[in-house]
N, C-alpha and C positions, 0 to 999 in steps of 0.2 A: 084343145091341147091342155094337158095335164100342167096344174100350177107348181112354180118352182117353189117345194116347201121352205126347205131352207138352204137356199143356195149357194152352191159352192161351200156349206155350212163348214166345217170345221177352221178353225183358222189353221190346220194344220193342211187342210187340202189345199188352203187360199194364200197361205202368207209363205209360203215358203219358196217357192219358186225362184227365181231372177228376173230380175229386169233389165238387167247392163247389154249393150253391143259391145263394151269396152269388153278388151282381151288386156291381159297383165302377160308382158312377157317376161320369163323367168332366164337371165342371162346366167351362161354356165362361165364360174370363175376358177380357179385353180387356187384360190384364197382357202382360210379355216375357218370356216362357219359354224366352230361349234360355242360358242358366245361372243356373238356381236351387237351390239350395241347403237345405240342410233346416232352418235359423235365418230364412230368408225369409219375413216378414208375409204373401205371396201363398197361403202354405198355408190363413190363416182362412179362405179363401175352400171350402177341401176338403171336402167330405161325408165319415168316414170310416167303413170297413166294415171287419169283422171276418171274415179267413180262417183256415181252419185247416191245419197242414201237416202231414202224415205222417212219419215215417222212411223213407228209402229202404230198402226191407229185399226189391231184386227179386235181388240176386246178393251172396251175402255176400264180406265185407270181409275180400282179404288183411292180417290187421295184427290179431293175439292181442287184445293190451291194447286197439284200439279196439272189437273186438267185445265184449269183455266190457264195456265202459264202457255200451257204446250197446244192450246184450243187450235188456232189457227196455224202450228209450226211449219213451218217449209222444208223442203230438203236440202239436203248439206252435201260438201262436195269433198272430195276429202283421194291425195295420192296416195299411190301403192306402187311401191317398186319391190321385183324378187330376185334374187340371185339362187344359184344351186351348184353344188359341185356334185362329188361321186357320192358322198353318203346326205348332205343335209340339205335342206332348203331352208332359207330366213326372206323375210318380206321386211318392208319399212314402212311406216304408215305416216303421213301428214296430215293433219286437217287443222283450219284455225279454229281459234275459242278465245274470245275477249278474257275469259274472267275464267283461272284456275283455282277449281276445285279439289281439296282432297278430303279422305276420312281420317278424324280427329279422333274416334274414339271417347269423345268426352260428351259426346248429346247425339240425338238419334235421328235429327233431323236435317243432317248435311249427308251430302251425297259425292261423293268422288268423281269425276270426268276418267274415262278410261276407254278401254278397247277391248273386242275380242274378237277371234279370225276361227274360223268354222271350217270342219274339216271331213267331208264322206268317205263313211269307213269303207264304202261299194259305190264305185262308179260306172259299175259295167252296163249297165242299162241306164241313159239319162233319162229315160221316160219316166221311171219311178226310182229321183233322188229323193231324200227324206227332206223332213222338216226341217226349216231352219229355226236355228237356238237350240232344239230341244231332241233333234230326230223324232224316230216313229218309230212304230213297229216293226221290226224286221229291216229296219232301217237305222240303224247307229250312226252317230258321229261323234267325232272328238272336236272338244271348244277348250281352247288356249285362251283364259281373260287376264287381262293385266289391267291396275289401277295403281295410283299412288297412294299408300297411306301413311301415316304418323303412328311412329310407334305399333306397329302390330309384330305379336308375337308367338301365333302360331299358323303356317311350321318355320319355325326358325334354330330348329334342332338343340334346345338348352334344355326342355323341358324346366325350366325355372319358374315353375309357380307363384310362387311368393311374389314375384315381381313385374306380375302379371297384373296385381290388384289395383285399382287407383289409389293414389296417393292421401286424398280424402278420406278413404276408407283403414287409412293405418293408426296408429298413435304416436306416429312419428313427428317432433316440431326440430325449427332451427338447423344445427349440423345435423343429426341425426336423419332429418326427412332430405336436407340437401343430399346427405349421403347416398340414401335407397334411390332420388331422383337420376344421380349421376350412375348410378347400379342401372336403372331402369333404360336408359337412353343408351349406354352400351351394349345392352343383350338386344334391345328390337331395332328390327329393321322397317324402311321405309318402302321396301318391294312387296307387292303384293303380287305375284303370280298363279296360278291355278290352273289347272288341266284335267276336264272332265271326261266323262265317255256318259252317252244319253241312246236314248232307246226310245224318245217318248216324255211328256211332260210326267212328274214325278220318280224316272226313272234316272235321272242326272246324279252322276255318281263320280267323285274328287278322286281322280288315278291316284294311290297310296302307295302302291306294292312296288315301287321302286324301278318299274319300266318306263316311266316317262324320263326323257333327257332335254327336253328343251327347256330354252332360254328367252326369256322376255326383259322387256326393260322402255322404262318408257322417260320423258323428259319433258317440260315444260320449256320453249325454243320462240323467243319473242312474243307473238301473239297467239301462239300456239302448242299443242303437241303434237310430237313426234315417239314412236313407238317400233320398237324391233320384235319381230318373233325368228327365231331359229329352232327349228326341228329335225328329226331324223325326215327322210324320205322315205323309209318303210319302219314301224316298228310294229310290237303284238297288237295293234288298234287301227291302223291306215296302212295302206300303200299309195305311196304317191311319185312313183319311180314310174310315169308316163309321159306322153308327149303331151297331154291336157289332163290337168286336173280342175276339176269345181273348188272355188274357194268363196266364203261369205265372211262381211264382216259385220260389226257389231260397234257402234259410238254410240258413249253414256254421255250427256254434258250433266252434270250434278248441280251446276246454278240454274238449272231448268227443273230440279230435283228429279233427274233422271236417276233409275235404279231401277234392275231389275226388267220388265217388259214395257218398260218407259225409255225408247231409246231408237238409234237409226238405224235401218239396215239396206246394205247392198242386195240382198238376195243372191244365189249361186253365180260366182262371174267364173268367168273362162281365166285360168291361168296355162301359159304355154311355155313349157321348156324347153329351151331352143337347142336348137338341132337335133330334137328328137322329132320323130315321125308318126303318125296314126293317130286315131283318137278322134276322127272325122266324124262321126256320130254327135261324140259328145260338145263339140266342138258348136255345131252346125245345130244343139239344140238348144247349146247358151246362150248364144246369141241370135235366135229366129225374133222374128216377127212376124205373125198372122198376115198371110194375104187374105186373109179375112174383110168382111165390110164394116167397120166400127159401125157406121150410120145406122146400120140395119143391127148390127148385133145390139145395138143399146132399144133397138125397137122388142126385138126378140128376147131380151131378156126382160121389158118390162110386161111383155105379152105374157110371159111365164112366172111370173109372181116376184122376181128378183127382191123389188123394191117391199115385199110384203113382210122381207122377215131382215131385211140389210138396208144397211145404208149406203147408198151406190157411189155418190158425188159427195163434195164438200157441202154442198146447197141445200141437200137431201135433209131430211128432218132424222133424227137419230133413231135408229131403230137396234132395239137390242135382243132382238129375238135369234136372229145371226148374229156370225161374226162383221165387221165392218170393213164394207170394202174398199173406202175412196181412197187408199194409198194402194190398189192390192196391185197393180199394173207395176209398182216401184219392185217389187218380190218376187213377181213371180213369171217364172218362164212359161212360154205356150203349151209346151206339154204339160207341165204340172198343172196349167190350168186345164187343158181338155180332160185329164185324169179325174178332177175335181166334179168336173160334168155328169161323165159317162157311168164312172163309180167313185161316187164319195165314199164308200165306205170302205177305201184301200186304203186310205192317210184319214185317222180319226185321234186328235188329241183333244186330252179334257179340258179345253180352253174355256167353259161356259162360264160367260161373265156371268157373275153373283147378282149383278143388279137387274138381269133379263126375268123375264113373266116365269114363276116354276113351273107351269102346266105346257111351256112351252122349252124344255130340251132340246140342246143341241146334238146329244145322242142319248141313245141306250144301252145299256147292258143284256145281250143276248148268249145265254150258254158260256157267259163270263167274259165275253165278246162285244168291244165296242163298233156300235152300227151307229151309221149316220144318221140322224129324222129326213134326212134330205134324199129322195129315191133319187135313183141314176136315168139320164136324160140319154142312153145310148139310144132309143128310138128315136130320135130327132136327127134331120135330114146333117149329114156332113156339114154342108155351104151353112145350115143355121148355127153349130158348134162354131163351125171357124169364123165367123163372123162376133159371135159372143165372147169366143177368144178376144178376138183384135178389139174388140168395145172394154175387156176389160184390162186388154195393156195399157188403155187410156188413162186409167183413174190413178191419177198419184199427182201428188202436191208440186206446186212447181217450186225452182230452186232458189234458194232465197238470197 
């Protein structure tokens, strides 16, 4: 049997997927959703479900001190409630965190705690949803992030340069520097929102041209934060005007110096807007689970080279030749993994960690075309795929 070169190699084929059974029901209110906020009465109205997020642990993290932080991380458990009426949809997000982080602005090495909720711009086929964070090819999605920060000032629509500078960097003393400071603290704001549209890793691109209308907002709530996104329900980037949409989310903690692909994720969860109808496909591959044989699949995969280019389990010695799988079970749905199988080179992002062997690529460029080094395992018997499925919904960190 032909050895698995690099398997399931992309993290794009491998981390994107779902893991959840949980369904989010989105309750239809007659409320105005077009900014709400996470202290808004309109939340009573929420069903809330409980998701769980994994570590991202598909490409390790340039940065000593955060991998050692994050060596062992567990996964995090964290609510979601959605409401909807005739034009918007808003979610609410819960999750605890002892120790609130934000960006200061004033040194480069603190990190913000925050969120972000992932949005497929095509759901018509759940077989091949895109990447999560980043989409794929012919696969777009829109990403809603929100943090807290101190003082940030674009876009906060003043264009006021001047006052954009640090304060050290003026010749400003006494009333005069008092002065620009009390200037400075009225023009910025403490909202950091953003709304991308992505294709693909370095294709992630900051909506400008004045079609985005949602609203984020997030709060620091006892031991915790709490976060609002409201959005259209269709505008020029998604439609999400069905009876099941795919939603992922995204948690930074920043005292773990999370930033960046240093962070937790849901992978694609089923959101359901109630009393509406169809969407049984999409539905029914959110939430699957391999009648597959784990036992046998983790045999079957290590018969085929699995362990020769990934790291499979937490126990596993790290291997950086792939991407790294012992969370990939928390991301990713059974289709997206047989997809990963049969043909890796449908979902190809240029995820190659930097510190993996150069003579060992996790693609190439053909005819300007990214291929996978990983050949497709479609000759192998159905019962051996689905069993490799169901071994690899096993691998993810338990919840801490």
């Amino acid at each position: 049997m032909k050895k698995l070169v690099n398997t399931l190699v992309t993290a794009s084929v491998i981390a994107t997927a779902v893991a959840a059974s949980s369904v989010i029901t989105a309750v239809k209110v007659n409320a105005n959703l077009d900014k709400v906020s996470y202290n808004y009465d309109v939340w009573e109205n929420a069903k809330m479900t409980e998701v769980t997020l994994y570590p991202q642990t598909t490409i390790k993290f340039n940065d000593k001190e955060a991998n050692n932080i994050n060596q062992d991380a567990k996964a995090i458990t964290a609510e979601i409630g959605a409401l909807y009426n005739g034009s918007k949809i808003a979610f609410i997000v819960k999750w605890a965190d002892g120790t609130k982080n934000i960006t200061t602005g004033n040194c480069i090495d603190r990190y913000a705690d925050g969120f972000a909720m992932q949005f497929a711009s095509d759901a018509s086929n759940p077989k091949q949803l895109p990447y999560i964070g980043m989409g794929s090819d012919g696969r777009p999605v829109v990403v809603h992030l929100q943090k807290e920060a101190f003082g940030t000032y674009e876009p906060n629509g003043y264009g006021n340069v001047a006052h954009q500078v640090n304060p050290n960097q003026t010749d400003l003393f006494g009333k005069d520097l008092a002065n620009f400071n009390k200037k400075v603290k009225a023009l910025a704001t403490n909202d950091y929102e953003r709304s991308f549209v992505a294709e693909g890793f370095r294709s992630t691109t900051e909506i400008k041209d004045g079609s985005n209308t949602s609203y984020a907002r997030i709060g620091y709530v006892g031991k915790g934060w709490e976060g609002t996104l409201s959005r259209p329900l269709k505008d020029a980037y998604v439609d999400l005007n069905a009876a099941v949409i795919p939603v992922a989310l995204a948690i930074w903690d920043g005292g773990k110096l999370g930033r960046n692909g240093l962070k937790y994720l849901t992978g694609w969860t089923a959101v359901k807007l109630e009393g509406k109808t169809g969407s049984e496909e999409l539905l029914a591959s959110l939430t699957e689970k391999s009648k597959g044989d784990a036992a046998k699949g983790k045999e079957a995969a290590m018969n085929n080279g699995c362990t020769g280019c990934h790291q499979m389990e937490a126990q596993d010695a790290e291997n950086l030749m792939g991407p790294g799988l012992k969370n990939i079970g928390g991301y990713a749905t059974a289709d997206y993994l047989r997809e990963s199988l049969v043909a890796p080179s449908a979902v190809v992002v240029p995820g190659y960690n930097r510190n993996a062997h150069s003579s060992f690529p996790w693609y190439n460029l053909e005819d300007g075309k990214r291929v996978s080094t990983m050949p497709g395992f479609d000759y192998l018997e159905q019962s051996d795929i689905e069993d490799i499925v169901a071994y690899l919904q096993t691998l993810k960190a338990e919840v801490k």
